[in-house]
N, C-alpha and C positions, 0 to 999 in steps of 0.2 A: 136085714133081709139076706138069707141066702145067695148065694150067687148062681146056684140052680132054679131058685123061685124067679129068676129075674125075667120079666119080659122085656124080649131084646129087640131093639127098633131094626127093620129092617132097613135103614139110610141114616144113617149119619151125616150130617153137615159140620164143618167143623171151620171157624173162624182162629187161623194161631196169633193170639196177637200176646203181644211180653216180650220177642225176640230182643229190641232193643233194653230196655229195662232190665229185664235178667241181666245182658251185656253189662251194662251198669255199674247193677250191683257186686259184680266181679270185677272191678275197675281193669274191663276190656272192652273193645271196641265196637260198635252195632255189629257190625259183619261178624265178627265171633258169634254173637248171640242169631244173627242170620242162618250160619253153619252150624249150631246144634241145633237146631229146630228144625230142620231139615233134615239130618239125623236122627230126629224123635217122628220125622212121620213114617219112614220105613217101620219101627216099632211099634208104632200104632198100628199102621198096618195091619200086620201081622197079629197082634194082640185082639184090633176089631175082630177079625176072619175068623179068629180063633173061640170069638166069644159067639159066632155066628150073625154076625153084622154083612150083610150081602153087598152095600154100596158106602161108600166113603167118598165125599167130598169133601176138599180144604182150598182154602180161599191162598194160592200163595203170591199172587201182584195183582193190584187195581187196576182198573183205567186212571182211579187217582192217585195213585204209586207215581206217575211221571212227576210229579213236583216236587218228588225230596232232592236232595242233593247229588248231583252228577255221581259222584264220588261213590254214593251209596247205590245208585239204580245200575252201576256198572258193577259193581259188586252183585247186584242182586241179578242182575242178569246171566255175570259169568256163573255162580253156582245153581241157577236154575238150567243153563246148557250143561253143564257136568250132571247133576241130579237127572236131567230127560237121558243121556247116555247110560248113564250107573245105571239105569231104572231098566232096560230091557235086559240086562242079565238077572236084575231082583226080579222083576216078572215073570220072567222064567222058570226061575226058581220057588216062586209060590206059587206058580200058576194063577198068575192075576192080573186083569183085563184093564189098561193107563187109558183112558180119555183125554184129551186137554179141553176145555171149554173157556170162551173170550174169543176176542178178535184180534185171532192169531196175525192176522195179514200188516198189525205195524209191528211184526217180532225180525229180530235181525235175520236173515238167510240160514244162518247157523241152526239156530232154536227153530226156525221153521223144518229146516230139514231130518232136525230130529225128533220133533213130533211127528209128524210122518212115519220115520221108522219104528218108534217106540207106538204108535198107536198099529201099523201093520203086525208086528211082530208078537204083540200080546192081543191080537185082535180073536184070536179061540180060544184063548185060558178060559176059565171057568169057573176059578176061587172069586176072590172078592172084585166088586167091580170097584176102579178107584178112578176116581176122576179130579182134577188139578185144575182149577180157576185159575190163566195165566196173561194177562191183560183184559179183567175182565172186570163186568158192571154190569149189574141188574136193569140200569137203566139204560144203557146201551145195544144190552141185549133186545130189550124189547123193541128197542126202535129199529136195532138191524131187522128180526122177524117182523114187523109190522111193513118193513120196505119191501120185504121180500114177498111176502103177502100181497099188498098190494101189486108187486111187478105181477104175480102169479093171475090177479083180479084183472090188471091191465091187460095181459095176454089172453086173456078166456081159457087160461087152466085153471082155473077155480071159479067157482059163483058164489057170489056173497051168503045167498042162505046156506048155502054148505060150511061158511063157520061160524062153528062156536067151537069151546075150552076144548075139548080135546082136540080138533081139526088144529087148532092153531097154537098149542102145544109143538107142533110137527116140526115147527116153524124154532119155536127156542136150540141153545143147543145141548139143553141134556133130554132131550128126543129121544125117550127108548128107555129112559131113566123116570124110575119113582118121585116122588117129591121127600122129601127127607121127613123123617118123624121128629129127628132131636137134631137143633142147632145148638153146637158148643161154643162160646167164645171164650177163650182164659183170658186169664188176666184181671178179671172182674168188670169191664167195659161195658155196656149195656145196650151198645147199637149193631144195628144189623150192615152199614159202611157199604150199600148199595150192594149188597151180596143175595142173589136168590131171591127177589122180591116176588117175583110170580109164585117161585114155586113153594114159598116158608109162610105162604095165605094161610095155611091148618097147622103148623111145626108147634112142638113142645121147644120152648128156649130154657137155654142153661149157664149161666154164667159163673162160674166156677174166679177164685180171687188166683187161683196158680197160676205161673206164667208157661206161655206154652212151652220151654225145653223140660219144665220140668213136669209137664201134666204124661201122666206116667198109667198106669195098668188101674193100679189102685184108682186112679184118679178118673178113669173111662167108666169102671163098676158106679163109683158114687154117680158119674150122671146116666148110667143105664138105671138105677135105684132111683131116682127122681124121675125119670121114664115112667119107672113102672109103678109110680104112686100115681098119677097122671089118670085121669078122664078123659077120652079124645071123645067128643061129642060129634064135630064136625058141623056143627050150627043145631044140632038135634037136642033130642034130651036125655036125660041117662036112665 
């Protein structure tokens, strides 16, 4: 298939998983393979935007990321406060819009203060919307929006027939965000790791065997090409 023929999903989801493994395989250590991967999604980036991909989400700490090793979450924390800093001069310069989504509120001060700034300062670009899963969980999120909900039910700022799926949509927090067409995960892994569960109900998945520092240009076309062989019926018929 061409690369002009391709129909190109307007959201991207994107699970990186290989960072360690790659590391590995170059007998270095997880956090190396942490730092190029991190360095591949700037490129992605750019690359999606360019191919005309509007939303980008990557999954880059869980709520179940707190159980690896001290050693590694402080590693993984310090190059995500570097990456939230670095990232308001990249967004700047493509002109493109950082969200964080999770429950920012157990993040250190630091990374809290610069989500803040990085979310005000790229809050009118206009290129690609890119949004950063950053203590976050599918199943957590629900439950925060469902308390919130509820508190909204308890105060009589909402009435219960007033929701349904969209109403309480409102409530998640990629509020204002599409649901994604294609979930990528590398590495070949097969599970969704409580990622996007509400919103991956209709998503085309893709699990490509590369690992994420090396899933590359080439490697984004072959899953927009598995995209666009795809029927999306949505429960209907074709």
């Amino acid at each position: 298939m061409q690369e002009n023929e391709l129909i190109i999903p307007k959201h991207v989801a994107i699970i990186m998983d290989g960072n360690g493994r790659w590391a590995k395989k170059k007998m270095m250590p997880r956090n190396y393979g942490h730092t190029q991967g991190s360095k591949n999604v700037e490129k992605i980036c750019e690359i999606a935007y360019k191919m005309g991909i509007q939303y980008l989400t990557v999954y880059a700490f869980s709520t179940e990321n707190w159980v690896r090793p001290k050693e590694e979450i402080d590693a993984l924390m310090k190059l995500l406060g570097t990456y939230l800093e670095t990232s308001i001069k990249t967004s700047t310069k493509n002109n493109m819009r950082v969200r964080i989504i999770g429950d920012t509120s157990k993040l250190s001060e630091d990374i809290k203060k610069s989500i803040v700034a990085l979310e005000e300062a790229s809050k009118n670009n206009t290129g690609l919307n890119f949004q950063v899963a950053i203590n976050y969980g599918g199943r957590d999120e629900l439950l925060r929006a469902a308390k919130a909900l509820a508190m909204d039910v308890k105060a009589n700022i909402t009435e219960i027939d007033d929701i349904d799926e969209t109403f309480f949509e409102k409530y998640l927090d990629t509020k204002g965000v599409p649901d994604p067409d294609l979930l990528i995960r590398t590495s070949g892994e097969q599970r969704l790791s409580n990622f996007l569960l509400w919103q991956l109900a209709y998503t085309e998945f893709y699990f490509p065997e590369v690992l994420w520092p090396d899933f590359d240009k080439k490697e984004l076309i072959k899953a927009v090409e598995y995209y666009s062989s795809r029927t999306r019926k949505f429960g209907g018929l074709e």
